[in-house]
Backbone bond lengths (Angstrom), bond angles and torsions (degrees), N, CA, C in turn:
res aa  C-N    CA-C-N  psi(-1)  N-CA   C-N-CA  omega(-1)  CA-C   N-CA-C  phi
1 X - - - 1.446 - - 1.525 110.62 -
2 X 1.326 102.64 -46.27 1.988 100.42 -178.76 1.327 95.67 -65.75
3 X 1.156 148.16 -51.74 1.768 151.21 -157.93 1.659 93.05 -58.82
4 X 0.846 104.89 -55.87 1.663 116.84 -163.67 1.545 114.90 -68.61
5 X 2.196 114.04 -13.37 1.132 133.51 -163.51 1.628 88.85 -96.58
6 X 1.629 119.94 -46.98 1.303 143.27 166.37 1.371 121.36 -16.18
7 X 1.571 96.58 -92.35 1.434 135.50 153.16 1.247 113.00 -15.12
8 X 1.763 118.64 -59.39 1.441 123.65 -174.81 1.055 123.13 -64.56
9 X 1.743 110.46 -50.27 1.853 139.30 173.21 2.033 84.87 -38.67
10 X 1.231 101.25 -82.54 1.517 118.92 -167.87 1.240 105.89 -30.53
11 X 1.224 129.42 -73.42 1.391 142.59 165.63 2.070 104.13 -25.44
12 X 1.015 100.81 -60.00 1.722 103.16 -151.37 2.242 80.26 -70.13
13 X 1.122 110.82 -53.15 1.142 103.88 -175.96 1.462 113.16 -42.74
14 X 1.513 141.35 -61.38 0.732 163.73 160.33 1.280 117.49 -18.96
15 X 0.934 124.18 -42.41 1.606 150.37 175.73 2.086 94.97 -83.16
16 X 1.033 104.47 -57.84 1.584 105.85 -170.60 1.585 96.29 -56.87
17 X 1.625 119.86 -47.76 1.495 109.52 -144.58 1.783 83.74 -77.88
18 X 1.234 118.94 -65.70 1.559 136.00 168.91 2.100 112.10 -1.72
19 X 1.791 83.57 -47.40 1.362 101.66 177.35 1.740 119.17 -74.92
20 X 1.519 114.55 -19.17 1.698 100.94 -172.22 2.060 96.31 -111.90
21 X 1.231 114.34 6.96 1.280 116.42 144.88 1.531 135.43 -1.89
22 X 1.109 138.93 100.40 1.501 113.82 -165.77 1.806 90.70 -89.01
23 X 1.388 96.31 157.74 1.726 107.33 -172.79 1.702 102.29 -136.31
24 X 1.733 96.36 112.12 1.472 112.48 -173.74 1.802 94.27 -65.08
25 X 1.684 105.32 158.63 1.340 94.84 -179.55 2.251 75.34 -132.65
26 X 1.348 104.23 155.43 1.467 90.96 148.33 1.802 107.92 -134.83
27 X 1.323 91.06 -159.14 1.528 110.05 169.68 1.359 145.86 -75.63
28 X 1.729 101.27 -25.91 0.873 120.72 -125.36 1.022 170.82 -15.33
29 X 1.309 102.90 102.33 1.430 132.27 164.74 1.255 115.04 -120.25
30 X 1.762 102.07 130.79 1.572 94.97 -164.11 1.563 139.81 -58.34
31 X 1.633 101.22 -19.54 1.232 102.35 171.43 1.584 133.75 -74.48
32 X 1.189 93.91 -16.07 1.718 123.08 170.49 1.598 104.71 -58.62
33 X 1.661 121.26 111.36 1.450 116.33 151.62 1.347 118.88 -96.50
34 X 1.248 118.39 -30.23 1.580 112.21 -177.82 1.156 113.66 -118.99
35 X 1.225 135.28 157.56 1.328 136.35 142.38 1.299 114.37 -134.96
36 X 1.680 115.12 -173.75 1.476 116.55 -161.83 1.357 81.81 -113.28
37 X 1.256 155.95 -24.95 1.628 146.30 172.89 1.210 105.85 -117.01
38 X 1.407 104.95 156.55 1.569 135.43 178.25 1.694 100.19 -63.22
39 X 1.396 109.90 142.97 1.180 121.18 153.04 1.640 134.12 -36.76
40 X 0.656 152.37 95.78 1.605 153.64 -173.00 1.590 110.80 -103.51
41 X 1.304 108.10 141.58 1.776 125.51 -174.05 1.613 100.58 -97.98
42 X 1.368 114.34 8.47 1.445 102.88 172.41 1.633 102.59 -146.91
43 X 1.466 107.24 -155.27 1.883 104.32 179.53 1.819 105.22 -75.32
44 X 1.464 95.25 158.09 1.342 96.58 173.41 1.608 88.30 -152.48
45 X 2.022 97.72 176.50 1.381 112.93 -176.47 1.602 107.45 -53.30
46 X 1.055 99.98 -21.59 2.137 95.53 -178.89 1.510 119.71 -60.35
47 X 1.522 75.28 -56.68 1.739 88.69 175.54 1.850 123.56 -34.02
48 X 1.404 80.84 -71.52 1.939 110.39 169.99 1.615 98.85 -42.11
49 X 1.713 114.89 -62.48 1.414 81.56 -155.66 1.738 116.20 -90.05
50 X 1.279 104.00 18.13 1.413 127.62 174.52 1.492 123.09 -89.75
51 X 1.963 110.08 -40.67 1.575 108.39 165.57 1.790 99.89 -76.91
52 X 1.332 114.71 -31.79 2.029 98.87 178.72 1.307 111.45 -46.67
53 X 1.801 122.11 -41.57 1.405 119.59 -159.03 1.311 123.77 -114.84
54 X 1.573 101.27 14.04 1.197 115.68 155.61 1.772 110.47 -84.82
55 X 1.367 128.36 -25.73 1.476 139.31 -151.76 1.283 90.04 -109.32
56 X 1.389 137.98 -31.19 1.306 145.75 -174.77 2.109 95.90 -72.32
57 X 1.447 103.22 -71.54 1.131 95.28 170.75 1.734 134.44 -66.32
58 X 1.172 126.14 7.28 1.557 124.61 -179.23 1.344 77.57 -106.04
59 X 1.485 144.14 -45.33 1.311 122.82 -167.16 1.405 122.51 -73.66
60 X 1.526 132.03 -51.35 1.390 127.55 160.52 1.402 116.33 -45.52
61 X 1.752 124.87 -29.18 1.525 103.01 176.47 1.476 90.86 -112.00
62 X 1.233 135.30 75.07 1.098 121.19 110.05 1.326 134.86 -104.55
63 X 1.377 130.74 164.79 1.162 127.27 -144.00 1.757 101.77 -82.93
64 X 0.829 147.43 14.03 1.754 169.76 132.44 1.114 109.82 -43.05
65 X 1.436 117.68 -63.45 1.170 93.93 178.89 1.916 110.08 -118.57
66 X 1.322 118.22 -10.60 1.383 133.68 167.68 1.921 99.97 -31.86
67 X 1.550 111.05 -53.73 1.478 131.14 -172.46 1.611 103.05 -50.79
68 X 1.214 101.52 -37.14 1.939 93.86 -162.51 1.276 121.14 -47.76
69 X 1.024 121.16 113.24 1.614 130.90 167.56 1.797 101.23 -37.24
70 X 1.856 103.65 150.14 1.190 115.21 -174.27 1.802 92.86 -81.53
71 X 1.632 99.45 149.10 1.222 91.05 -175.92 1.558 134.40 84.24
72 X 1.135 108.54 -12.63 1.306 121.36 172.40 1.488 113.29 -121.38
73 X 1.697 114.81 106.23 1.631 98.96 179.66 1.640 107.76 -123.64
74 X 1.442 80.37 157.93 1.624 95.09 176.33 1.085 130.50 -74.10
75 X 1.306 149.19 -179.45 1.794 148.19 -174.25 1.896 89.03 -124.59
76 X 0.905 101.86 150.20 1.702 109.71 -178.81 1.735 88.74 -153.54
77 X 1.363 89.74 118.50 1.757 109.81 161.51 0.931 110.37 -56.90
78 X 1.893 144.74 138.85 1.030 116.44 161.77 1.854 91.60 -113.83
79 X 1.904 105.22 136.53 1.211 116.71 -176.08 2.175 101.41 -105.77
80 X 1.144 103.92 -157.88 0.962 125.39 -166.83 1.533 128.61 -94.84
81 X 1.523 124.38 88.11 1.691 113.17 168.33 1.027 143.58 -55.72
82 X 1.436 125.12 94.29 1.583 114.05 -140.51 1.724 101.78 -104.91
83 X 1.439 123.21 130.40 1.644 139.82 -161.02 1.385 98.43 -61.43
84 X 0.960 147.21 102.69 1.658 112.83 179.20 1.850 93.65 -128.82
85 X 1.667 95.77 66.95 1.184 92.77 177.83 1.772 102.19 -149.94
86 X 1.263 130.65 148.24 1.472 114.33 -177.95 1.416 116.14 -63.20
87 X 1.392 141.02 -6.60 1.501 136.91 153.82 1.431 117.48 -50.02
88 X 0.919 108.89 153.12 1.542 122.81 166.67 1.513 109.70 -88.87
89 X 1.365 123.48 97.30 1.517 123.55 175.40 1.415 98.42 -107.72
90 X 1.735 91.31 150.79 1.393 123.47 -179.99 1.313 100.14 -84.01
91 X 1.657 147.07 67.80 1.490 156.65 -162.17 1.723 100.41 -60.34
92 X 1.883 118.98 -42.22 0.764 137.00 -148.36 1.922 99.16 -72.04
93 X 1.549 94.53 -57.44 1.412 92.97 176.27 1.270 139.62 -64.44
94 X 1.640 94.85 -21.94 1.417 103.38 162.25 1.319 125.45 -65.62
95 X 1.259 126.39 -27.15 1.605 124.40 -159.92 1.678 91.96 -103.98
96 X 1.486 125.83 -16.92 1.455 130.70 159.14 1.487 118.86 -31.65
97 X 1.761 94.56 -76.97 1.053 102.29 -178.02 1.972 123.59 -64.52
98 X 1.041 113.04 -15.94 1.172 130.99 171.19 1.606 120.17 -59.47
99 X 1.344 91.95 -67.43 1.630 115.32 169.69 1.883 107.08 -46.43
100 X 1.430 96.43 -53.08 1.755 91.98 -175.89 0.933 99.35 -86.54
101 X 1.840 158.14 50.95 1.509 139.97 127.46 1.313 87.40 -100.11
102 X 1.245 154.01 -3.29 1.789 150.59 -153.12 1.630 87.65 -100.94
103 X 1.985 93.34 -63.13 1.780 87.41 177.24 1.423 132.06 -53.37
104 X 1.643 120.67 -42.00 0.981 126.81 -141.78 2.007 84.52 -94.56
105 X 1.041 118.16 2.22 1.410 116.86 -178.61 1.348 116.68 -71.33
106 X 1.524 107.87 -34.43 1.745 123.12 163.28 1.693 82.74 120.05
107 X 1.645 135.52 -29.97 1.521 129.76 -140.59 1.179 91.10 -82.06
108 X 1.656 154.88 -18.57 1.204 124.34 -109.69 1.730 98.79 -168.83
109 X 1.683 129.13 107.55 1.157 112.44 139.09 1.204 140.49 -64.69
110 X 1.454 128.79 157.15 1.219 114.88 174.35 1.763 126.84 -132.26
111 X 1.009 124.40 130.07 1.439 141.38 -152.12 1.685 109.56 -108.59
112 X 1.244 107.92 133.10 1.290 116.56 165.21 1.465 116.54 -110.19
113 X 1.712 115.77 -37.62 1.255 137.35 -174.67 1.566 113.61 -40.36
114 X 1.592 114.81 -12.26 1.453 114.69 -159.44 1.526 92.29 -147.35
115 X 1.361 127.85 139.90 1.836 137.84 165.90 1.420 89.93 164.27
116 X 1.356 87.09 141.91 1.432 116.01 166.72 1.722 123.96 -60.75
117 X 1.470 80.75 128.24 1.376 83.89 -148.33 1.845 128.37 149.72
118 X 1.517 70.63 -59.95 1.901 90.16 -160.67 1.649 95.31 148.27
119 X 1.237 101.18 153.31 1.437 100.01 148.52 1.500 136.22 -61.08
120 X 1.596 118.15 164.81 1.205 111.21 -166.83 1.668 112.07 -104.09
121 X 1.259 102.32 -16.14 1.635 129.47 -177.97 1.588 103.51 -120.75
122 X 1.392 121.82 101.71 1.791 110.37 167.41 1.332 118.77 -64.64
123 X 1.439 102.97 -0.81 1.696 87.19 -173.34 1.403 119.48 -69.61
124 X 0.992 111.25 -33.39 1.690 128.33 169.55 1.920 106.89 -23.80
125 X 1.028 79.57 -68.54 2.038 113.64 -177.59 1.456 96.65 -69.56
126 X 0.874 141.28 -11.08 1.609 128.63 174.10 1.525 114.55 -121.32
127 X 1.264 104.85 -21.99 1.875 112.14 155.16 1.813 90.30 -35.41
128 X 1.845 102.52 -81.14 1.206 126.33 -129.72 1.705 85.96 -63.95
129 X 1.299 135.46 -10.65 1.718 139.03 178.97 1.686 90.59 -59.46
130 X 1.252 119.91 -55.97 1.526 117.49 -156.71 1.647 117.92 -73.88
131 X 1.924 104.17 9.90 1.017 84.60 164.31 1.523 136.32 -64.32
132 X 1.596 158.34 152.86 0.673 166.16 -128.84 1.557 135.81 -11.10
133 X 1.406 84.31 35.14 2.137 109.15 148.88 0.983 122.20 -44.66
134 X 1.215 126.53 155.10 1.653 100.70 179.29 1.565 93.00 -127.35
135 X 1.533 125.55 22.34 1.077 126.11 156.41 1.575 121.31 -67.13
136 X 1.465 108.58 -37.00 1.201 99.94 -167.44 1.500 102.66 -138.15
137 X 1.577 98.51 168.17 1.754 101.63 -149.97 1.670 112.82 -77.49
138 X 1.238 107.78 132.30 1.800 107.26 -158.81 1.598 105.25 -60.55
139 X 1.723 104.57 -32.62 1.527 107.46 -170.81 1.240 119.44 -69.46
140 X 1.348 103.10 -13.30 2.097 107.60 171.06 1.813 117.49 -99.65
141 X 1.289 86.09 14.22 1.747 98.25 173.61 1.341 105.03 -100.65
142 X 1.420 133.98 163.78 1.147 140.71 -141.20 1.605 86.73 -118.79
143 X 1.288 144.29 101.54 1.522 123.63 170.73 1.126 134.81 -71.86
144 X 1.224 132.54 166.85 1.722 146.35 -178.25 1.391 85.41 -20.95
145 X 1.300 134.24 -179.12 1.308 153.97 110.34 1.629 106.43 91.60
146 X 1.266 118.34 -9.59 1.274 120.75 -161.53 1.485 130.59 -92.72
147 X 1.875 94.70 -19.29 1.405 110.30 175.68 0.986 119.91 -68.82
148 X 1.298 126.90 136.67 1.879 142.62 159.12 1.053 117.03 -65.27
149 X 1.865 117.86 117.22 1.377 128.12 -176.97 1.403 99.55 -81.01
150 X 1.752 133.30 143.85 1.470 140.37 160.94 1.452 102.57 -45.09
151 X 1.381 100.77 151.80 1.356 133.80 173.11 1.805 94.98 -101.69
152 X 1.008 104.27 -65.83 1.817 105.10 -174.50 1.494 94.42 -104.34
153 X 1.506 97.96 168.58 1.387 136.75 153.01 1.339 128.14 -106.11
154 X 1.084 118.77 138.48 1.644 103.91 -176.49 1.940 100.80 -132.13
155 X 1.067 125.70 92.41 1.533 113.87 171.02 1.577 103.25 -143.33
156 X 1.256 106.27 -175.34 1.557 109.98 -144.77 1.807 107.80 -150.39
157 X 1.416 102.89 177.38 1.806 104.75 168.82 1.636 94.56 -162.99
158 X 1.000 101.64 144.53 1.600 136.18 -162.91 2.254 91.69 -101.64
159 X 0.914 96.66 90.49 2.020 72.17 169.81 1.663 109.76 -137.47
160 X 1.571 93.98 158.85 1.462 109.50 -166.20 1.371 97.54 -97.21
161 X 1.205 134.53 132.80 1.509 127.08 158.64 1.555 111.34 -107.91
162 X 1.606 140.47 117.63 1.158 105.48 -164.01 2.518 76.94 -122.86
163 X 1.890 96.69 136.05 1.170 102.94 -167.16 1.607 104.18 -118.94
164 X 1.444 109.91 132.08 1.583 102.92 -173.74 1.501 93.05 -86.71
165 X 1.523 107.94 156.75 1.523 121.27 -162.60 1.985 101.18 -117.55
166 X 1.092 92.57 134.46 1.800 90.21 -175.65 1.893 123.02 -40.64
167 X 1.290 112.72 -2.86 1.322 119.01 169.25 1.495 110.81 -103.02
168 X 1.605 131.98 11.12 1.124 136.20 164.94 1.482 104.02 84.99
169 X 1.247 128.92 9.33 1.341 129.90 159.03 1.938 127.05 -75.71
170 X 0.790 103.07 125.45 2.180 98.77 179.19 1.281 92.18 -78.68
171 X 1.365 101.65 153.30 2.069 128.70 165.86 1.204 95.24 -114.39
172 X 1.184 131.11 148.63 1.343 136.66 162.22 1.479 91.98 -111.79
173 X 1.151 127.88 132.93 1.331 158.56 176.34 1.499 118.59 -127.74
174 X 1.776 114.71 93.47 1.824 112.37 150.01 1.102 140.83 -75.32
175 X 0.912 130.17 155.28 1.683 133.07 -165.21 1.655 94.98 -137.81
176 X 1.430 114.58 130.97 1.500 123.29 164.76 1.122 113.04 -97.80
């Protein structure tokens, strides 16, 4: 009976210490030993905030917009990221975070009022309704002639490629 009281203690400990273990997760990629999240078989927040800041950086250094004089900024349309994949992506947050390294660069206004399409925000287009209301004050309305056409465009596509592999296995492969 005491052996078996032993045995159990030992056991349950064993299980407890076994249990506060830290557990490396990676990416895989082989050079990778740790990471701070689990592996995933589909997209995750890494991904996202890894294709934004890869696109963030090829776009400020390229020589387009790398060139811009200090002090002088551009208007950038912002258009539409369109999913064209069977996931449900958050398109919105992606082009967020995108949009705010463009702003926060100093080079760059940014516009909703204009993309192909339509606009992406009506408010733009329903400001410009109140011209000559007499509710509201004409001098904080934007007049005829006054708006700034984009210099850039900025929109995007999300796609899935999924490729069977000569051992009869599929890859699913995205492209930003």
């Amino acid at each position: 009976m005491k052996k078996t009281k032993i045995l159990g203690t030992a056991l349950i400990g064993a299980l407890l210490f076994s249990g506060c273990a830290q557990t490396a997760y990676t990416d895989g990629k082989a050079s990778q030993v740790k990471k701070d999240d689990a592996l995933t078989l589909g997209l995750d927040r890494q991904d996202f905030e890894s294709a934004a800041e890869t696109m963030i950086n090829s776009m400020l250094s390229d020589p387009a917009f790398a060139n811009i004089k200090p002090g002088t900024r551009k208007v950038i349309a912002i258009g539409r990221v369109v999913n064209d994949t069977p996931q449900r992506i958050d398109t919105e947050k992606l082009t967020a975070k995108i949009t705010s390294a463009l702003r926060k660069s100093g080079k760059f206004v940014l516009t909703s009022a204009v993309a192909a399409g339509g606009a992406l925000d009506s408010m733009s287009e329903d400001v410009r309704e109140l011209r000559d209301n007499d509710e509201f004050n004409q001098k904080t309305i934007a007049k005829k002639g006054t708006l700034v056409s984009p210099d850039f465009s900025l929109a995007g596509k999300i796609r899935q490629d999924n490729v069977k592999l000569s051992n009869g296995k599929t890859q699913v492969e995205y492209f930003f």
